[in-house]
C-alpha positions in Angstrom: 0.0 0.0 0.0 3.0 2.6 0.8 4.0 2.0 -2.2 1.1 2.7 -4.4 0.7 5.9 -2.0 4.2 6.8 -2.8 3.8 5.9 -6.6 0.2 8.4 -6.6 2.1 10.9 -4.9 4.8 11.1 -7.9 2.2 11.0 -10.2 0.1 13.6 -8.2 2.9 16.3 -8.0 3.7 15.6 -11.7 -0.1 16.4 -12.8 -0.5 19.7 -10.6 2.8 21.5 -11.7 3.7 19.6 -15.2 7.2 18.5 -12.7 8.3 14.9 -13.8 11.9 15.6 -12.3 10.5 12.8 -9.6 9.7 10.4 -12.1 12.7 8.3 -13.1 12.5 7.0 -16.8 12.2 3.5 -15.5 9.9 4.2 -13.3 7.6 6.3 -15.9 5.4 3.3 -17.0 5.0 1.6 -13.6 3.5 5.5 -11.8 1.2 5.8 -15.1 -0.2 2.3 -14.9 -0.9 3.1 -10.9 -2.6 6.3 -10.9 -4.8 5.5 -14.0 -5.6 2.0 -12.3 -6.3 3.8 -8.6 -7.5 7.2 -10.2 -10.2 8.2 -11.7 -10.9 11.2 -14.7 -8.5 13.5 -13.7 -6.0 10.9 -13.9 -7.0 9.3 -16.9 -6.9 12.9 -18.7 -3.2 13.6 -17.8 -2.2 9.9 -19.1 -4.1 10.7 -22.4 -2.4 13.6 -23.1 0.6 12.4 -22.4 0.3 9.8 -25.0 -1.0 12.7 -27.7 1.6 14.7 -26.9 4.2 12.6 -25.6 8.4 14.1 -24.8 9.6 10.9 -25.8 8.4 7.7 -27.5 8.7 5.4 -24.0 6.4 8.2 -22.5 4.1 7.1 -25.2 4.2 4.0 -24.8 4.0 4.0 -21.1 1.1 6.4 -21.3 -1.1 4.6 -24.3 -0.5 0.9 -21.9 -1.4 2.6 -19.1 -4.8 4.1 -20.1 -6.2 0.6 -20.8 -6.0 -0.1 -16.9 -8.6 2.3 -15.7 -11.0 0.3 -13.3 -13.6 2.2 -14.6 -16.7 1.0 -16.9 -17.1 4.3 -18.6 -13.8 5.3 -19.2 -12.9 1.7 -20.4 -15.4 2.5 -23.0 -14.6 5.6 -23.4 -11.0 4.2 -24.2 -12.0 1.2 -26.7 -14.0 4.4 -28.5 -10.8 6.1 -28.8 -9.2 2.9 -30.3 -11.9 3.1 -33.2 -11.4 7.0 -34.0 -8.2 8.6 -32.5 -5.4 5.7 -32.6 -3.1 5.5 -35.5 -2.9 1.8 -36.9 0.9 1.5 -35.8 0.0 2.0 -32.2 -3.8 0.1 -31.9 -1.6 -3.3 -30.6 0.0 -1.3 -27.3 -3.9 -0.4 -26.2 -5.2 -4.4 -27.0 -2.3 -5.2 -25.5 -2.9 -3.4 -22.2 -6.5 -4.3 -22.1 -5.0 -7.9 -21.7 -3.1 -7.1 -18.5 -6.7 -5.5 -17.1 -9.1 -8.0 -15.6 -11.5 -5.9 -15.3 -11.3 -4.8 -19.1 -9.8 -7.7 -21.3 -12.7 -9.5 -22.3 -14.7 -6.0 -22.8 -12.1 -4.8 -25.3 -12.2 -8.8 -27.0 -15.3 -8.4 -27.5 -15.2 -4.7 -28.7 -12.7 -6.6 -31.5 -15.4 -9.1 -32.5 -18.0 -6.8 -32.7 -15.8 -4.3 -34.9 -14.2 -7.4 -36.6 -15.0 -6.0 -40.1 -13.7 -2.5 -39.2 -10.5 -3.7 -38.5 -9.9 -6.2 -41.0 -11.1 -2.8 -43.7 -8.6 -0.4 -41.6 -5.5 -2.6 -41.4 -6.2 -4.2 -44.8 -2.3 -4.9 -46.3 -1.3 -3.7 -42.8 1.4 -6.7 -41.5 0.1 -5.3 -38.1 -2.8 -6.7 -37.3 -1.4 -10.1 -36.5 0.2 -8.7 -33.9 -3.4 -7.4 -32.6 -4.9 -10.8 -32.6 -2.6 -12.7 -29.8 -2.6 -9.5 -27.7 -6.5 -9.6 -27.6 -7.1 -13.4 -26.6 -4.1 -15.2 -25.4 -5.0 -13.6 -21.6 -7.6 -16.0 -21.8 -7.2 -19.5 -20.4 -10.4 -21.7 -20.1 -12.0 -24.4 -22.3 -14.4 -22.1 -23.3 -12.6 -19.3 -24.8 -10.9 -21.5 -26.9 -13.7 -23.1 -28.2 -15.3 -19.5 -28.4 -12.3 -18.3 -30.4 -11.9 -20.8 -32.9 -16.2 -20.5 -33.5 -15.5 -16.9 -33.6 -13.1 -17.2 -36.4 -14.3 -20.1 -38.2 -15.9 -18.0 -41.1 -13.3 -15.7 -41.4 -10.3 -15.6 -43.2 -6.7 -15.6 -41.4 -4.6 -16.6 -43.6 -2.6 -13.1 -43.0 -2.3 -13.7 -39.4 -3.4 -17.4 -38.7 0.0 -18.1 -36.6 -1.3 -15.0 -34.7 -4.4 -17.1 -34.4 -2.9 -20.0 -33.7 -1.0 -18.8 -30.6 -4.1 -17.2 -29.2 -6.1 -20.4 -29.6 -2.8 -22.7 -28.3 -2.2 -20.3 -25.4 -5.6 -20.9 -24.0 -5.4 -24.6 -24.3 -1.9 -24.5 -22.9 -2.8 -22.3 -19.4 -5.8 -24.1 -19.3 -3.7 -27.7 -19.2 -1.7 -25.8 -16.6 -4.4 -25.3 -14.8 -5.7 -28.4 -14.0 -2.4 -30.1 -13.4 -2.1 -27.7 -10.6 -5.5 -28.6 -9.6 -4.8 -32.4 -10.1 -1.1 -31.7 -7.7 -3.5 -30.1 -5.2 -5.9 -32.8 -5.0 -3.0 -35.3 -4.3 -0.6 -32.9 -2.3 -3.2 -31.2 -0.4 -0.7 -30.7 2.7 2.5 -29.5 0.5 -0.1 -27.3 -1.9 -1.3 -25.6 1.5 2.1 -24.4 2.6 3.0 -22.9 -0.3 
């Protein structure tokens, strides 16, 4: 908790006198990601304009990640809107991407994909990029169910310009979902050694 405090307090400083001498370059990314995730507007604001008008390309990037981890319905939607209107195509993976390290947002903004599936297939058409969008968007995911949701999802559509991107979003679900239950199976037959650790 002091930590986060001391992280918000940086951040805090930074936003009310435009001061980031207290923000150390490798810290940047890590104070964003905290005061979007434990702020609300006001925070979120800052962040954005960071990433519009950024001093350096790792305050971009830092900035653009860290607005996908507001806790907050509205401005999660507000954020997957901004995707669709105000993101160049280069930098639409870093926001996907961050939405996969939110649990509170990931399978929003998946779902945001499939229902803009056609959008995005128009915009990045002869755009190598987009199969880099794909694995960010599902491979967070890790039951039965999203794989078998995935592959129905893209059974009528065509990936042959990013089906290993499809492929390791599909594999990585089966793969954390085998992990899964052989920790479940250990636990079941080391119940003692499971509990201390």
């Amino acid at each position: 908790y002091s930590v986060i405090r001391e992280l918000r307090t940086r951040f805090d400083h930074f936003r009310a006198t435009g001061d980031e001498s207290n923000i150390p370059a490798d810290l940047r990314r890590i104070v964003y990601h905290i005061a979007v995730q434990h702020g609300g507007e006001q925070e979120y604001q800052t962040v954005q304009k960071i990433a519009e008008n950024p001093n350096s390309p790792t305050s971009k990037i830092a900035a653009m990640l860290s607005m996908t981890q507001t806790q907050d319905k509205g401005l999660i939607e507000k954020t997957l809107a901004y995707i669709e209107t105000d993101v160049k195509n280069q930098d639409v993976e870093y926001y996907f991407n961050g939405f996969s390290c939110n649990y509170a947002a990931r399978r929003r903004a998946a779902e945001f994909f499939q229902q803009n599936y056609h959008k995005f297939v128009e915009r990045f058409e002869g755009n190598f990029s987009f199969r880099y969008i794909v694995p960010g968007i599902f491979d967070s995911f890790s039951t039965n169910k999203d794989a078998q949701e995935i592959e129905e999802f893209f059974r009528d559509k065509d990936v042959s310009k990013f089906n290993m991107a499809y492929a390791q979003a599909s594999i990585s679900c089966y793969l954390l979902t085998a992990t899964h239950l052989v920790f479940i199976t250990d636990a079941r037959n080391y119940p003692h050694e499971c509990q201390m650790a």
